[in-house]
Wavefront OBJ file of the C-alpha trace (Angstrom):
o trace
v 101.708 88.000 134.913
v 102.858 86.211 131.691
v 100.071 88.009 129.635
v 101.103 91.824 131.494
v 104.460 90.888 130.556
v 103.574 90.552 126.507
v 100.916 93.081 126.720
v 103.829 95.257 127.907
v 106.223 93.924 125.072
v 103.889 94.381 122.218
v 103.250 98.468 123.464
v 107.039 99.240 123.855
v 107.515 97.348 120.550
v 104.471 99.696 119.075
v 106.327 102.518 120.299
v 109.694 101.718 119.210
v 108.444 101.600 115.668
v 106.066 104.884 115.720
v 109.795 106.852 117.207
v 111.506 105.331 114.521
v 109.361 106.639 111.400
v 107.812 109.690 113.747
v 109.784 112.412 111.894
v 109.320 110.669 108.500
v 106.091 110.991 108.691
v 105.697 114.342 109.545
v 107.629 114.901 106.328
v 105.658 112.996 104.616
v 102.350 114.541 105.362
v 103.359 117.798 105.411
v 104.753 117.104 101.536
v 101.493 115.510 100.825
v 99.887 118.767 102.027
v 102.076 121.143 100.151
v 101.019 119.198 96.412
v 97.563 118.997 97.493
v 97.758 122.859 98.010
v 99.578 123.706 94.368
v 98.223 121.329 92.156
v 94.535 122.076 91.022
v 92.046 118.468 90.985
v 90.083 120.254 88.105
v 93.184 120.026 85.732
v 93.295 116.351 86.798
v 89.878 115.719 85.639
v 89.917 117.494 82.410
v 92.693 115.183 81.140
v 91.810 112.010 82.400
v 88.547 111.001 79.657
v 90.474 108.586 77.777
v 91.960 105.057 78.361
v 95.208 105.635 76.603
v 98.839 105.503 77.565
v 99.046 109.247 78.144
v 96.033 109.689 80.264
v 97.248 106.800 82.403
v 100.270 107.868 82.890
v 99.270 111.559 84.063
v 96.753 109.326 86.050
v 99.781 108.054 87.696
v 101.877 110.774 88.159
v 98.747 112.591 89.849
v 98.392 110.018 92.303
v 101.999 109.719 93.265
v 102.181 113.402 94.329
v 98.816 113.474 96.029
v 97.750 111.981 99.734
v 98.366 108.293 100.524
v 95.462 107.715 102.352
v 93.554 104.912 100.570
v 90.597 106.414 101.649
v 90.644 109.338 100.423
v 92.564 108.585 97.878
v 89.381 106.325 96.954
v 87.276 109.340 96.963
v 89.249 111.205 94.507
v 89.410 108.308 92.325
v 85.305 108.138 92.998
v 85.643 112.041 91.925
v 87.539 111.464 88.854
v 85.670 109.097 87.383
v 82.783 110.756 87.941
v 84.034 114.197 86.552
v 84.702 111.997 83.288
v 87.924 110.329 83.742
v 87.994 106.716 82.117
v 87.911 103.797 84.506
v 91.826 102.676 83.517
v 93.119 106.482 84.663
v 90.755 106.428 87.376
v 92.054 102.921 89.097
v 95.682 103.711 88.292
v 95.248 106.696 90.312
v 94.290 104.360 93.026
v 97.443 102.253 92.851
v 99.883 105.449 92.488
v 98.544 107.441 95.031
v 99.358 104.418 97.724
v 101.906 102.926 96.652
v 103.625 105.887 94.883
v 103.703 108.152 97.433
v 107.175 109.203 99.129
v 106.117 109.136 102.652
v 105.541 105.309 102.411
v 108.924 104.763 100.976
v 110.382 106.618 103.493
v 109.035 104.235 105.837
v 109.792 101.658 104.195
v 112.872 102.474 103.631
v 113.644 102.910 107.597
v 111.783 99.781 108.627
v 112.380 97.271 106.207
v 114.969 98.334 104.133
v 115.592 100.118 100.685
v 114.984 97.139 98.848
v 111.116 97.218 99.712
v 110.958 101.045 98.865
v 112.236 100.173 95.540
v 109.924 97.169 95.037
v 107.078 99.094 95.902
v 107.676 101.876 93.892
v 108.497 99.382 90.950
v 105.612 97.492 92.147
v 103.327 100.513 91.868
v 104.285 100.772 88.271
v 103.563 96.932 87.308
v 100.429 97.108 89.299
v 99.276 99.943 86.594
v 100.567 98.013 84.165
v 98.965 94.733 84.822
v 95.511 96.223 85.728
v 95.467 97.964 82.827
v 95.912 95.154 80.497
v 93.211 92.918 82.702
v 90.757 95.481 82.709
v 91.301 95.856 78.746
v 90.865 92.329 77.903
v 87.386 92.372 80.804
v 86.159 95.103 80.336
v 82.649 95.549 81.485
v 80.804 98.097 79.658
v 77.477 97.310 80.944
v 78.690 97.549 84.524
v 81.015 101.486 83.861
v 78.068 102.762 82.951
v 75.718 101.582 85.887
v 78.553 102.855 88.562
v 79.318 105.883 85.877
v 74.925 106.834 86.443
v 75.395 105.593 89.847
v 78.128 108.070 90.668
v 76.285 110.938 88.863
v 72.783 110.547 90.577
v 74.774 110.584 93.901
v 75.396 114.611 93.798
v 77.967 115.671 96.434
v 79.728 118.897 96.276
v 83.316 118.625 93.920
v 86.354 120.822 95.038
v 86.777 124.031 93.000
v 90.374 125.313 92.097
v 92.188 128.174 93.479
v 95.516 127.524 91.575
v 97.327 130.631 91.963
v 95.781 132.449 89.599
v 98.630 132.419 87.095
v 101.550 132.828 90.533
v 104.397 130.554 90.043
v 104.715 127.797 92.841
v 107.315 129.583 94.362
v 105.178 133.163 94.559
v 101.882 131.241 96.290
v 104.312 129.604 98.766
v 105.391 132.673 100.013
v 101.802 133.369 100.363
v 100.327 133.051 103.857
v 97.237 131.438 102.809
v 98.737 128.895 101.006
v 101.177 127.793 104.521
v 97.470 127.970 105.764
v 96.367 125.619 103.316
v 99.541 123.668 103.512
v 98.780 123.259 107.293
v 94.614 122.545 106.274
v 95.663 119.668 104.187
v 98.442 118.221 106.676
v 96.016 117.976 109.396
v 93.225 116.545 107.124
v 95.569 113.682 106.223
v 96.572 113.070 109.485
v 92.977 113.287 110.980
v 92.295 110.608 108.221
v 95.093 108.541 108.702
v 96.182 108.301 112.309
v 93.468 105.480 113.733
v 95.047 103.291 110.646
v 98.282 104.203 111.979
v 97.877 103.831 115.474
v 95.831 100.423 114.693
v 98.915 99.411 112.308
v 101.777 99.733 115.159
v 99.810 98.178 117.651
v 98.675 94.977 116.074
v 102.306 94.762 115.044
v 103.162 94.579 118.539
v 100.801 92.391 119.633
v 101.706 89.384 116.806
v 105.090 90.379 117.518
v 104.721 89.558 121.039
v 102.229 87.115 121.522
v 102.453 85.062 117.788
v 105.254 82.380 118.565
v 107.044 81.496 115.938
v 105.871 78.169 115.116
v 102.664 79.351 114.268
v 104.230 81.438 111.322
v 106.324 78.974 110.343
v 102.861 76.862 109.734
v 101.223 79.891 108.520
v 104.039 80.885 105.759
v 104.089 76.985 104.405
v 108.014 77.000 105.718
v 109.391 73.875 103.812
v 107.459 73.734 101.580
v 108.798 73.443 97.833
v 110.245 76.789 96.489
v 107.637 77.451 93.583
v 104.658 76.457 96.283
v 106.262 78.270 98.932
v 106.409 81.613 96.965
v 103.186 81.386 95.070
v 101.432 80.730 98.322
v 102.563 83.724 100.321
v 101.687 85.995 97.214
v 98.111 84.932 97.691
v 98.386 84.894 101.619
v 99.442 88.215 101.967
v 96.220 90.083 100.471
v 94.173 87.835 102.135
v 95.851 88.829 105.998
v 95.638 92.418 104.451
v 91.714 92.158 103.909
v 91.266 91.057 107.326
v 93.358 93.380 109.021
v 92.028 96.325 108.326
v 94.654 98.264 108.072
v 95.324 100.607 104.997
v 97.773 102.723 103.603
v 101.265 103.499 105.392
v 99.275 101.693 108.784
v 100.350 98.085 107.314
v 104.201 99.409 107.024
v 105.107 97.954 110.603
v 102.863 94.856 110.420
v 104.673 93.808 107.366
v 108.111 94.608 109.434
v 106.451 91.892 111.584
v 105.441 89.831 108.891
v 108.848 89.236 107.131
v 110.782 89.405 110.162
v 108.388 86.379 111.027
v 108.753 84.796 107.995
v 106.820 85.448 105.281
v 108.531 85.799 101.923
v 109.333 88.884 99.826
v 106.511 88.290 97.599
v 104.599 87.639 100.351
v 104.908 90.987 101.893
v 105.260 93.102 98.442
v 101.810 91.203 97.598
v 100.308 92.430 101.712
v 101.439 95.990 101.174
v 99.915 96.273 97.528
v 96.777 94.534 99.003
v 95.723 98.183 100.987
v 93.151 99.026 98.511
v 90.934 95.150 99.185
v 90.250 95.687 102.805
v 87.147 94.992 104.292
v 86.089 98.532 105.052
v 87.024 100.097 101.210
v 85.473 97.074 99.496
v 82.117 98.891 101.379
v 83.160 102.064 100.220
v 83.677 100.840 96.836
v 80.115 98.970 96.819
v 78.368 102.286 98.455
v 80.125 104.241 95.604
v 79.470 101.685 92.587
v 77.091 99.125 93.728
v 77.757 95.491 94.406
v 78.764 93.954 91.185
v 81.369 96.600 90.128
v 83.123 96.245 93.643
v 83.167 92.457 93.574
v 84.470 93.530 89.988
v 87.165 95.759 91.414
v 87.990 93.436 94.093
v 88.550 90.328 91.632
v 91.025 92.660 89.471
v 93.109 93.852 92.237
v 93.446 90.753 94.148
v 94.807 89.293 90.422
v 96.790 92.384 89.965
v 98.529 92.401 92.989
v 99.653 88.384 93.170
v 100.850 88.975 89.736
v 102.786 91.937 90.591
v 104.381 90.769 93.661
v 105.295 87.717 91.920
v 106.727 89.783 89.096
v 109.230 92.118 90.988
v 109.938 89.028 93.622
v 111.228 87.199 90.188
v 113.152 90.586 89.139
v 114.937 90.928 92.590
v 115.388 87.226 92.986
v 117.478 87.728 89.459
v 119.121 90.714 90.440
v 120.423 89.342 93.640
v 118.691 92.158 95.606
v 116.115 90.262 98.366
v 117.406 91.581 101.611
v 118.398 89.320 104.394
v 115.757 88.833 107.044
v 116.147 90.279 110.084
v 114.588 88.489 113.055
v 115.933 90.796 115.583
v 113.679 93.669 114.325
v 111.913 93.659 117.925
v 115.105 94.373 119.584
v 115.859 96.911 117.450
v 113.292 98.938 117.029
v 113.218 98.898 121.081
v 116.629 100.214 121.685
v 117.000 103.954 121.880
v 119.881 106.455 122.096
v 120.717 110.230 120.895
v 121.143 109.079 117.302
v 120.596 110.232 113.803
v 117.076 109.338 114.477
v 116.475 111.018 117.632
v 117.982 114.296 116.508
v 115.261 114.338 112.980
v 112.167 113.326 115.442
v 113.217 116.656 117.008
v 113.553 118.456 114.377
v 110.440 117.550 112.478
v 108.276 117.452 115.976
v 109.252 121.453 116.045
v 107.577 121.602 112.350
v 104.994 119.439 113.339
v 104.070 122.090 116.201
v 104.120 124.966 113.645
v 102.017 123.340 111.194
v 99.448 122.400 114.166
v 99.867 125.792 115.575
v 98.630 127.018 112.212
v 95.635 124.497 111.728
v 94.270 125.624 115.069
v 94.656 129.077 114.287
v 92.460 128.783 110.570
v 90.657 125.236 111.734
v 89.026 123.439 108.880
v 86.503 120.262 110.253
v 88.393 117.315 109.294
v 87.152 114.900 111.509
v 89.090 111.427 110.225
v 87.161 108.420 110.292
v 84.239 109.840 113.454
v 82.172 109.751 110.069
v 81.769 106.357 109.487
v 81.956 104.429 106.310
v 78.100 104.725 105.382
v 77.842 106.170 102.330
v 81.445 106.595 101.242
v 84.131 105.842 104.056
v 84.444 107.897 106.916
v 87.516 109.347 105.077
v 85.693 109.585 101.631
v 83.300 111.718 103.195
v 85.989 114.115 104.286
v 87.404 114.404 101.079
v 83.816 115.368 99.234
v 83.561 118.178 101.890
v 84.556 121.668 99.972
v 87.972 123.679 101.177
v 87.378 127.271 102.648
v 88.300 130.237 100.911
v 91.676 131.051 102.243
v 92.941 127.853 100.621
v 94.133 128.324 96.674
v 94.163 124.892 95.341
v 90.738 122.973 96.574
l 1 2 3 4 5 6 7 8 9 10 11 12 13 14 15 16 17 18 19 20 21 22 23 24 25 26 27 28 29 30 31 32 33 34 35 36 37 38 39 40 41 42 43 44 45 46 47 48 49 50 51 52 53 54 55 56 57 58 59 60 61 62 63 64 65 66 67 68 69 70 71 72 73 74 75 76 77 78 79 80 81 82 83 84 85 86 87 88 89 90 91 92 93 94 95 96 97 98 99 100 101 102 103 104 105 106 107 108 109 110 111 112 113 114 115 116 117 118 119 120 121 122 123 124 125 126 127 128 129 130 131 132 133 134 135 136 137 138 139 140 141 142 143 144 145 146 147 148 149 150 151 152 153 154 155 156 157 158 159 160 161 162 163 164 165 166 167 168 169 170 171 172 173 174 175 176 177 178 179 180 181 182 183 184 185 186 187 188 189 190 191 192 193 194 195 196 197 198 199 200 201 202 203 204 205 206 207 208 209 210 211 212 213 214 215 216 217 218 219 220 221 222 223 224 225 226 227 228 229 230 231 232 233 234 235 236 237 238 239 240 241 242 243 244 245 246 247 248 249 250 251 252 253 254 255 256 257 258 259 260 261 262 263 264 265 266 267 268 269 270 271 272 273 274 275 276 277 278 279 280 281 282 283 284 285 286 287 288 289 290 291 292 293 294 295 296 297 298 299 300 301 302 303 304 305 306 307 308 309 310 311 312 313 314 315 316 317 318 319 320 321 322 323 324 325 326 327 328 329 330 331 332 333 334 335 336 337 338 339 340 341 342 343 344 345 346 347 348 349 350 351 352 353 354 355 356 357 358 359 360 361 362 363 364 365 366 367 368 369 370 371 372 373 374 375 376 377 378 379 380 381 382 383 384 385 386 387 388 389 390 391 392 393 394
């Protein structure tokens, strides 16, 4: 009976959180969808050849208004960089378009406060910045060009552009194939995305119900000297975000679990930046590059993102601007009433019908992670697959 009783506490828990970010993330994806349908992915690979400053930073500002899933956001990196972007552009479009993106600071934002959107957004930024400078003073020459032939002899088909045609944004939304697309690329980011998610809320139920709080308190080194204390959760929290196996906006409500349990700031900062080292897209990275420039990869971001957590931990520490824990988040998340939040769920849930109404009607396969992860992640493999006609950007 005691086990019913937390299996039954961990899925109302899962269920308060999903109702409390449901109508974000419809707004998030269908966002997402509407770049992915007006800005063209050849543009982004024409401009990306270099390693400077400027190519980085379009890098980055093409990631943060593209999808957040880390898988696919691992193919289009994979596409870059074989379409001739430099290896610097190409990762720092990895780290924008997940930790950029506004649907995960939305989330954020409602689960854990707007401190942690703003860390991860300024987090994003340092994470560019510090991987950059690491992969400048490492760089591997011999080892970009193996995974640059290896990417090459590969093949695959590469997205063509339909952008507009010389129509302003504003013309080609008015245009019912480009609501079609709109609707095409919201249900291909929510076909990729929704295991992760599911996966995310309930294993955040489950150690919310069932992980007592001493075991955390051993876990997260509670007592332990202040410089130890924080140093050692910056490491811990990519290595509970390898093992989890959840990416992208999926590890939101684990980490609501995670500092509500304990953990410290740059604990969590350092678990959410840590999306891009689990298990499954450290295969997807070997598959793409081979074995050496993956354990490569892997070795710069785990650096990248201890550094960067403790970085913007130090910044808000300074700045006064860690946010009280909150170890009631269970209870909160659980209670429901006609509030702001209830109102927006029912809002958004009539646009969600409308853009799902509209998928079915012009159906495109995107079949989420059915596809595996053998050759390039069951959500890379979606994203090599060409758009149809009707859509004007892919």
């Amino acid at each position: 009976m005691i086990v019913l009783e937390k299996i039954g506490e961990a899925l109302v828990l899962a269920a308060g959180m999903a109702w409390q970010v449901g109508w974000s993330l419809v707004l998030g994806f269908v966002l997402s969808g509407a770049v992915q349908a007006l800005v063209s992915k050849e543009r982004m690979r024409s401009v990306l050849g270099r390693d400077g400053i400027r190519e980085i930073a379009i890098a980055t500002g093409f990631g943060a208004a593209s999808s957040s899933c880390s898988y696919a956001a691992a193919a289009m990196s994979k596409t870059l960089f074989k379409g001739g972007a430099a290896l610097i552009p190409s990762l720092a479009f990895l780290f924008s378009s997940t930790n950029l993106v506004i649907e995960l600071g939305i989330i954020l934002w409602l689960l854990l406060g707007w401190q942690f959107t703003a860390a991860e957004w300024l987090g994003g930024l340092v994470l560019i910045a510090v991987m950059s400078v690491l992969v400048k003073l490492t760089y591997p020459k011999a080892l970009v060009e193996a995974a640059r032939a290896r990417v090459d002899a590969a093949g695959g088909h590469d997205h063509g552009s339909m952008e507009g045609h010389g129509a302003s944004w504003f013309a080609r939304l008015r245009d019912p194939a480009t609501r079609v697309a709109i609707a095409q690329n919201t249900a291909m980011d929510v076909s990729m995305l929704w295991k992760d998610l599911l996966l995310g809320f309930l294993i955040a139920g489950a150690l919310g119900a069932f992980v007592p709080a001493r075991a955390w308190t051993a876990l997260f080194l509670d007592g332990a000297p202040p410089a130890v204390h924080t140093l050692g959760n910056a490491v811990l929290g990519p290595l509970i975000a390898i093992v989890s196996f959840v990416c992208s906006i999926g590890n939101v409500p684990l980490a609501a679990i995670l500092w509500a349990s304990g953990l410290s700031f740059a604990g969590v900062l350092a678990f959410l930046y840590a999306d891009l080292i689990i298990l499954p897209l450290l295969d997807v990275y070997r598959n793409y590059y081979g074995t050496r420039m993956m354990l490569y990869i892997a070795t710069i971001f785990f650096v990248t993102m201890v550094v960067t957590a403790l970085i913007v931990n130090e910044v808000f520490s300074l700045l006064h601007l860690i946010p009280v824990r909150n170890p009631n988040v269970g209870r909160e998340l659980t209670a429901f009433s006609f509030d702001a939040t209830f109102w927006l769920n029912l809002i958004f849930g009539a646009l969600a019908i409308y853009v799902w109404r509209l998928d079915a009607t012009h159906p495109m396969d995107h079949g989420g992670h059915d596809g595996g992860h053998d050759c390039c992640g069951g959500h890379a493999a979606q994203e090599e697959r060409p758009r149809p006609e009707a859509s004007p950007s892919l």
